[in-house]
C-alpha positions in Angstrom: -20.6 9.2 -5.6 -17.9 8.7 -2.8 -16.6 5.5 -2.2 -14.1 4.3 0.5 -12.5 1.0 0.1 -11.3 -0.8 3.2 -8.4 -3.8 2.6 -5.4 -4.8 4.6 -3.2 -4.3 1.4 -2.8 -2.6 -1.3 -0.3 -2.2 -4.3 2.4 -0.6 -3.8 2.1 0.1 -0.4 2.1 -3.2 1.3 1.3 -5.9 -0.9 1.7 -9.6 0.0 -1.2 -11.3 -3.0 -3.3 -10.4 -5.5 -5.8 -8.3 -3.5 -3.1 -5.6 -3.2 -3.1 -5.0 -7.0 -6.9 -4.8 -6.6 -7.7 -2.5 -4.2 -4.7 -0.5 -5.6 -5.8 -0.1 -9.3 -10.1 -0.2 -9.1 -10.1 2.7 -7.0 -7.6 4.6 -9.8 -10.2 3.4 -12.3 -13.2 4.8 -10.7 -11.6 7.9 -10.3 -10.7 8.4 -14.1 -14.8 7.5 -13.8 -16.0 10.8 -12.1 -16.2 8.9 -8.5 -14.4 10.3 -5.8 -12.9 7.2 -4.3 -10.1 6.7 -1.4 -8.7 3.8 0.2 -7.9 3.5 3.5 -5.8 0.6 5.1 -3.1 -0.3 8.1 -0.1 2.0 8.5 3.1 -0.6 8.6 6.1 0.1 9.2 7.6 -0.9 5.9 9.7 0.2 3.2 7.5 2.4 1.3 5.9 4.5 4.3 9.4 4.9 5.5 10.4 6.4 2.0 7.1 8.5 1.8 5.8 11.3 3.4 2.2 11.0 5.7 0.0 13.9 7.5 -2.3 13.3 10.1 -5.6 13.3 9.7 -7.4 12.4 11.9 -6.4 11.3 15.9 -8.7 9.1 18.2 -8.4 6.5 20.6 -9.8 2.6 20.2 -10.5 0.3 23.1 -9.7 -3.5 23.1 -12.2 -4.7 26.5 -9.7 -2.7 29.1 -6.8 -1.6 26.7 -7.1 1.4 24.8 -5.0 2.8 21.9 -4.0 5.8 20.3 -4.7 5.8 16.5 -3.5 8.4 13.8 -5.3 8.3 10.5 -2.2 9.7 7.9 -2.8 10.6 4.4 -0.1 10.4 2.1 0.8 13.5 0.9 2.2 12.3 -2.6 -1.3 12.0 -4.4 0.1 10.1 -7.3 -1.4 7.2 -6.8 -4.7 8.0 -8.4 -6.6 8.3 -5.8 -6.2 9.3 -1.7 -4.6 7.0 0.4 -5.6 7.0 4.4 -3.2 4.7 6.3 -4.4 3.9 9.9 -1.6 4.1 12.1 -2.0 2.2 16.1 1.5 2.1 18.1 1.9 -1.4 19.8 -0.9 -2.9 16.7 -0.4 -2.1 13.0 3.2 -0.8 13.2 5.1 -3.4 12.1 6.6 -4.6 8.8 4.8 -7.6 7.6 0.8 -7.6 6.9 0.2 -10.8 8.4 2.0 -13.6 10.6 1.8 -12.0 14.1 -0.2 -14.7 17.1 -2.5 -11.2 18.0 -3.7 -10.5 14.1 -7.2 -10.8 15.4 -6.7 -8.7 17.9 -4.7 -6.1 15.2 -7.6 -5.9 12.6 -10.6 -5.7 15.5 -8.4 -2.4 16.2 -8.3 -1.5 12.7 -11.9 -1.8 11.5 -13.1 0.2 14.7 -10.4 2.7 14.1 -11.6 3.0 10.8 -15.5 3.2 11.8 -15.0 5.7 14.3 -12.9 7.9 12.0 -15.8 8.0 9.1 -18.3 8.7 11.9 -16.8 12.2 12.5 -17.2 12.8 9.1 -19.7 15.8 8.0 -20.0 14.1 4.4 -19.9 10.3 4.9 -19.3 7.8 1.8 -22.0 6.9 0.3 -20.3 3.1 -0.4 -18.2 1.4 2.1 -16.7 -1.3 0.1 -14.8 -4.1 2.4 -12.2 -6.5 1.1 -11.8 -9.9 2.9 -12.2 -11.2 6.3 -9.6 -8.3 7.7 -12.6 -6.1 6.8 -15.4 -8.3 7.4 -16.8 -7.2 10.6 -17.2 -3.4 9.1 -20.4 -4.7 7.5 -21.6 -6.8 11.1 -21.1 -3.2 13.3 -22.7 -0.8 10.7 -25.5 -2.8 10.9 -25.4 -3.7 14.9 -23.2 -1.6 17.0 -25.2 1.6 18.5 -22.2 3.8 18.6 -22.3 3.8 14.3 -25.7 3.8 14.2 -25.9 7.0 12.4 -24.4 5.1 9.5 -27.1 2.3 9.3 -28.0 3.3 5.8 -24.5 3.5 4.3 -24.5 0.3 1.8 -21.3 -2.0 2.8 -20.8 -4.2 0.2 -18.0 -7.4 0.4 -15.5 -8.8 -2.0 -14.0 -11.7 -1.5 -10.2 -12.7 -2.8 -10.3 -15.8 -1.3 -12.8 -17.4 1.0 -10.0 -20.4 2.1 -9.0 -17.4 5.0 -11.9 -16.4 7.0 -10.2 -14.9 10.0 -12.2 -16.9 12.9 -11.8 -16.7 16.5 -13.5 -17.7 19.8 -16.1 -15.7 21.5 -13.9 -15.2 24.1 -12.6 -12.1 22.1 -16.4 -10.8 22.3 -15.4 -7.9 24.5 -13.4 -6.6 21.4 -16.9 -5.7 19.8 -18.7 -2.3 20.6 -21.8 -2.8 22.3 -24.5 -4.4 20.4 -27.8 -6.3 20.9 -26.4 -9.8 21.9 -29.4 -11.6 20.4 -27.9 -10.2 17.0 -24.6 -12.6 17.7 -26.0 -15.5 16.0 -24.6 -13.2 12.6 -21.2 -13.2 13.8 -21.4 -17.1 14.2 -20.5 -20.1 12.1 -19.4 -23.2 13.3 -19.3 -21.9 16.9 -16.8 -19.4 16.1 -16.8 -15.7 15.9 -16.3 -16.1 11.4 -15.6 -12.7 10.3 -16.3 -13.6 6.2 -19.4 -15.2 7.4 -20.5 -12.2 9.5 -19.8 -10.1 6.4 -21.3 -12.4 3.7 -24.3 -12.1 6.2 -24.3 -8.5 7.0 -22.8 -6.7 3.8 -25.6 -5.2 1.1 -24.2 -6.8 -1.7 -21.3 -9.6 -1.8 -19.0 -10.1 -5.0 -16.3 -12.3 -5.8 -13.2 -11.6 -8.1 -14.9 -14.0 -10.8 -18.5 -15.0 -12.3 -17.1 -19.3 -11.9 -15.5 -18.5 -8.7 -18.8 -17.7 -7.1 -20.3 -20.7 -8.7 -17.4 -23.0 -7.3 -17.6 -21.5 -3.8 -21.1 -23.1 -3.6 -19.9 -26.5 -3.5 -16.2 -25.6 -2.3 -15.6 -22.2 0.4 -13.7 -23.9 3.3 -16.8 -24.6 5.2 -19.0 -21.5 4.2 -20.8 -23.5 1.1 -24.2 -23.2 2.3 -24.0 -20.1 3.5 -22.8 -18.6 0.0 -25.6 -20.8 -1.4 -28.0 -19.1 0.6 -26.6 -15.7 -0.2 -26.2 -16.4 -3.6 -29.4 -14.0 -4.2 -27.3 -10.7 -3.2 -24.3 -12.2 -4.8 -22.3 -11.0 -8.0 -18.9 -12.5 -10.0 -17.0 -9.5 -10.9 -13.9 -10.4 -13.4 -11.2 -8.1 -11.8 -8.7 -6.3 -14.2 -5.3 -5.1 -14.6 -3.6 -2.0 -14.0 -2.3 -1.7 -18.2 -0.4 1.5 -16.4 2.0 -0.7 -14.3 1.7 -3.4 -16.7 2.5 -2.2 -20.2 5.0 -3.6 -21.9 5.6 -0.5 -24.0 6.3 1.6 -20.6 7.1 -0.8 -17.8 10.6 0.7 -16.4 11.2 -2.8 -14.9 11.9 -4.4 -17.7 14.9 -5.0 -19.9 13.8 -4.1 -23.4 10.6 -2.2 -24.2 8.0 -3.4 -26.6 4.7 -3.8 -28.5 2.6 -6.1 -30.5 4.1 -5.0 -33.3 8.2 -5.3 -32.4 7.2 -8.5 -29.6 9.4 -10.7 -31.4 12.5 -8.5 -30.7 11.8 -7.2 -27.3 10.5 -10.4 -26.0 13.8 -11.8 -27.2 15.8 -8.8 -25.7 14.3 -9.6 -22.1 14.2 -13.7 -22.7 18.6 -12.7 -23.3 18.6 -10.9 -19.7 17.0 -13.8 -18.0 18.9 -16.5 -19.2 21.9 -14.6 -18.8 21.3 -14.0 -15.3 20.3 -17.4 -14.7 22.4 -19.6 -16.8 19.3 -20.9 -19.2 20.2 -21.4 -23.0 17.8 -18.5 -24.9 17.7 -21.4 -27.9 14.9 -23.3 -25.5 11.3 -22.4 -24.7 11.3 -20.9 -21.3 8.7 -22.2 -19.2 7.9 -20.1 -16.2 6.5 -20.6 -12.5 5.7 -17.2 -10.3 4.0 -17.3 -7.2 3.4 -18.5 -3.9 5.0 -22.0 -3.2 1.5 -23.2 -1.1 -1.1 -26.0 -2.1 -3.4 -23.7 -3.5 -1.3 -22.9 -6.5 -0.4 -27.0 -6.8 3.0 -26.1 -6.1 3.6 -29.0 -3.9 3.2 -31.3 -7.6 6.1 -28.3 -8.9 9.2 -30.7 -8.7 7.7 -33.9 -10.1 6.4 -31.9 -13.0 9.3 -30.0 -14.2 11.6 -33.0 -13.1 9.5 -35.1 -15.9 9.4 -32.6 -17.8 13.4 -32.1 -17.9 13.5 -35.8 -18.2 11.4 -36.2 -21.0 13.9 -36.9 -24.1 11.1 -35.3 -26.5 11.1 -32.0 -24.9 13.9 -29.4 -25.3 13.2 -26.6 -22.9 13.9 -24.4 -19.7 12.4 -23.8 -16.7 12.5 -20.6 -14.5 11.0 -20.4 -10.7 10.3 -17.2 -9.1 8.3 -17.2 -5.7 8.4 -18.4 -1.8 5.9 -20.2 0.5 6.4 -23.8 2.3 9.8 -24.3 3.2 9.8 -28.0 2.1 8.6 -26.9 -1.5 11.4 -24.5 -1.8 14.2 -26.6 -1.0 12.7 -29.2 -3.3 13.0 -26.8 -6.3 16.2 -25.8 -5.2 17.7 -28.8 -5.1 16.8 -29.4 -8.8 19.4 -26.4 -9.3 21.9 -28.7 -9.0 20.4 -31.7 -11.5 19.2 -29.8 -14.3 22.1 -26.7 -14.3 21.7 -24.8 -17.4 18.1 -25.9 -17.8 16.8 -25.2 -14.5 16.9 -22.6 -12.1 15.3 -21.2 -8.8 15.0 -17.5 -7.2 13.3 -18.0 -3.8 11.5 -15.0 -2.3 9.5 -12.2 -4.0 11.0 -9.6 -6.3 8.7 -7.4 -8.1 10.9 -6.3 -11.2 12.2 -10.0 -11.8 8.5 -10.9 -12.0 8.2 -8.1 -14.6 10.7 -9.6 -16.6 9.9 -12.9 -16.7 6.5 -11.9 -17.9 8.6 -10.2 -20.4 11.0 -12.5 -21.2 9.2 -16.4 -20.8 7.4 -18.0 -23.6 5.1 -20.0 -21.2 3.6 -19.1 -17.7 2.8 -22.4 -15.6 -0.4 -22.1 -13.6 -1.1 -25.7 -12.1 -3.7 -23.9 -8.8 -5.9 -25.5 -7.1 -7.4 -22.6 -6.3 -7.6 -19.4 -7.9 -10.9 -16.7 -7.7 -9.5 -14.6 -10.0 -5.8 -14.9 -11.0 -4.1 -11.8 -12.6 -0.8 -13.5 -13.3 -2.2 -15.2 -16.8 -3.7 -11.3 -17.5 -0.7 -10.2 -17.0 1.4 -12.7 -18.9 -1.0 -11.6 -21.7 -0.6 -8.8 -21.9 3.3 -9.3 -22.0 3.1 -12.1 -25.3 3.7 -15.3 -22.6 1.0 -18.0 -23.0 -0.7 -19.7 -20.0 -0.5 -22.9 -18.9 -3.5 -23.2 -16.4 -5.8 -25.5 -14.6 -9.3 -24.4 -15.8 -10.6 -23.0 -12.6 -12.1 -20.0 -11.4 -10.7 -17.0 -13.0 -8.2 -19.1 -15.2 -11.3 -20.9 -16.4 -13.0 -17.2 -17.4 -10.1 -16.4 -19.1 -8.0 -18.4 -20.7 -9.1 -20.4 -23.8 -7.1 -23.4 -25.0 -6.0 -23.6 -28.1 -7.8 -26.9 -30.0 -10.9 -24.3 -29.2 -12.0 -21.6 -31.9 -9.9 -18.6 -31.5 -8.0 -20.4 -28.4 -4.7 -18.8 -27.1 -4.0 -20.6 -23.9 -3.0 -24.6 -23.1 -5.9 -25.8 -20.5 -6.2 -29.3 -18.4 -9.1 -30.1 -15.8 -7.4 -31.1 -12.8 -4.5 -30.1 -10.7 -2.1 -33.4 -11.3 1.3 -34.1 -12.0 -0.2 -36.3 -15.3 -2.2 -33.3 -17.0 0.1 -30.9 -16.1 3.3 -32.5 -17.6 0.8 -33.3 -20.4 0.1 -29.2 -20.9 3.8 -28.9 -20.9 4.4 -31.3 -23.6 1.2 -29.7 -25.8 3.1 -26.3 -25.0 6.2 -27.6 -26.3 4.7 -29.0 -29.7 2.9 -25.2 -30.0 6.6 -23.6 -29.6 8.1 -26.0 -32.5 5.7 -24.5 -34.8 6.5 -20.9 -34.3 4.0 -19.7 -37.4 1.3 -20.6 -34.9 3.1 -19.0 -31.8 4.0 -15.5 -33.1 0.6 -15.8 -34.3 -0.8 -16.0 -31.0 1.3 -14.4 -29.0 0.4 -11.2 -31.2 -3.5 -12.3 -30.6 -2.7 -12.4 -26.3 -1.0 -8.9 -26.2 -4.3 -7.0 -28.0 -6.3 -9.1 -25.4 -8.1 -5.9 -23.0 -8.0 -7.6 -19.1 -7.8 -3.3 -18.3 -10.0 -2.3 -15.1 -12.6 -0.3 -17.2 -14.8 -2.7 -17.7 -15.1 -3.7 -14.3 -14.9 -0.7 -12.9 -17.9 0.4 -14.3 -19.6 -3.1 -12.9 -18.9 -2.4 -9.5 -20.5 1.4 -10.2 -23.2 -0.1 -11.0 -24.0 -2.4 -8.4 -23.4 1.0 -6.3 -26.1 2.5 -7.9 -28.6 -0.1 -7.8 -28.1 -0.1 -4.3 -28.2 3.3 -3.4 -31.1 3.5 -5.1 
């Protein structure tokens, strides 16, 4: 079986959320699986493709109504990522060190997803899966199915996953001339809300569609930004898929970003070892439990309730702890957590921006992981802090709600509250703290989280076979 998955990121070539560490572990997986699977993405001009070396593939041209542009599809010649990476490089376009951001990113993933069609076209074995990821991808599954130039690929299932349905990528018809040619009666599949939707035109056009969690795709039915009824109507072709982890990068026996190797069976010390480093570097006392926050600073992660909770929380004369921030997003959010620096020193600190090996090591190193979203399809930072001994504190909700338990259940390991609110989550807090004062219970636990498997195997072989099924 040969699979090609499309995305905009991928770990750790350009990552900016969660569906980087996706696309750039499931492909590894069903490799180890006997599939021959690539992924293919932008070429940016970033840090790691300036560090690593790329061939050319492939050369072409793509057209934009009257402006045309030269494309280079590069493989990386370091195979070491588990599977082939293709990066699609357009001068003047993709070439540019962020993912997202720019006033023409319509105009820069059009490019992309044509680039990419036209490349696979000239292949003399095509895929026999084209798997899309997101709106960046979303009008792959819209021209295999329309356009007359890819025609030949008609009968190549496309199948869509979707990370997050708040972004959908729309634009006005104006941009039309962007498309290759197609039978215009057809647009009506390109359409939602008068707008050219590209995660409508895909939910509509793709084979199959999955989301990143079995509740997810039940919650987008009532809550997707707008496309509720749509997903509703789809719901027939639609699948939740839990994703997994990478237990490669994140093992705490092996991680080389971390201060102080460990297992389930020396936790205690190593946990300690790593919990010494950050509160070192930080100016926390190692004596307190150390509550954590890592992420994006938006509303979808509740982080705009962030301040008033840990600010009750430090209040609080019945709680004892310390609080650790590590993430970036709305400027007003970040200066508000800043400026609690200066209130709470010694209980309290903030690192604003993203930092890949401090986020190692505070899964390493805190006690508690705070997940107040709003939002989350899948969430791997909870799977993660698993698998590192750090309980979560979450919002039952999408993926938090498929896997993390709470602890008045049977077998519970987690601290759970309903809704996204400065009350319950200061509430979670407090039922965290009482679980750290009896610390029989919470060795006992953290020793149940770390044998916990969130790996990508399972999954893996859930997406193979939905393949199947639709090859057949």
């Amino acid at each position: 079986m040969k699979i090609i998955h499309i995305s905009a990121e991928c770990y750790p070539v350009a990552k900016v959320g969660g569906l980087a560490d996706v696309v750039g572990a499931l492909p590894k997986y069903q490799n180890k699986l006997g599939k021959k699977t690539g992924v293919v993405m932008p070429f940016y001009d970033n840090k790691f493709t300036k560090s690593h070396s790329f061939k050319i593939d492939h050369r072409s041209t793509v057209s934009l109504g009257n402006l045309n542009y030269d494309v280079e599809v590069l493989i990386l010649e370091n195979q070491d990522l588990g599977y082939p990476l293709y990066a699609v490089k357009i001068a003047g376009l993709l070439d540019r060190e962020n993912v997202y951001g720019y006033e023409d990113d319509t105009e820069r993933f059009i490019a992309f997803q044509k680039a990419v069609l036209n490349w696979i076209l000239q292949f003399q074995n095509k895929p026999e899966i084209i798997h899309c990821h997101d709106y960046h991808t979303g009008l792959i599954p819209f021209m295999l199915s329309n356009a007359y130039v890819y025609e030949s690929m008609r009968e190549i299932p496309s199948i869509l996953t979707i990370h997050n349905a708040q972004y959908q990528g729309q634009f006005s018809f104006d941009k039309l001339n962007y498309f290759p040619e197609y039978n215009l009666s057809n647009s009506g599949t390109i359409e939602w809300n008068q707008l050219i939707n590209p995660l409508a035109a895909a939910i509509k056009s793709a084979w199959a569609v999955t989301t990143v969690s079995p509740s997810y795709l039940i919650e987008l039915r009532t809550a997707a930004n707008g496309l509720e009824w749509l997903l509703d109507n789809e719901k027939g072709k639609s699948t939740g898929i839990l994703n997994g982890i990478d237990t490669d990068v994140w093992n705490p026996a092996t991680d080389p970003m971390i201060s102080k190797n460990f297992n389930k069976q020396n936790s205690l010390s190593g946990k300690r070892n790593n919990k010494l480093f950050l509160c070192d570097k930080f100016n926390l006392d190692p004596d307190k439990p150390l509550f954590a926050f890592i992420g994006r600073l938006v509303g979808e992660k509740g982080a705009e309730l962030l301040p008033e909770i840990f600010k009750i929380s430090l209040d609080n004369p019945n709680l004892n702890l310390t609080i650790l921030v590590l993430g970036s997003g709305n400027p007003e959010i970040e200066t508000q957590l800043k400026e609690l620096n200066t209130d709470y020193k010694g209980n309290y600190n903030t690192f604003i921006g993203y930092d890949e090996q401090l986020s190692h090591i505070i899964y390493a190193g805190a006690d508690f992981l705070v997940m107040p979203s709003r939002v989350e399809p899948c969430g791997l930072n909870q799977m993660y802090s698993l698998r590192y001994g750090t309980i979560p504190i979450v919002r039952s909700i999408g993926g938090l709600k498929d896997t993390i338990t709470d602890i008045s259940e049977e077998n519970g390991f987690g601290i759970c509250h309903e809704n996204t609110s400065i009350e319950e989550a200061t509430i979670a807090i407090e039922r965290a703290h009482e679980l750290y004062a009896n610390q029989t219970k919470f060795k006992k636990i953290r020793k149940q989280i770390m044998q916990i498997d969130h790996s990508w195997d399972n999954s893996a072989n859930n997406y193979i076979d939905l393949y199947q099924t639709l090859i057949n």
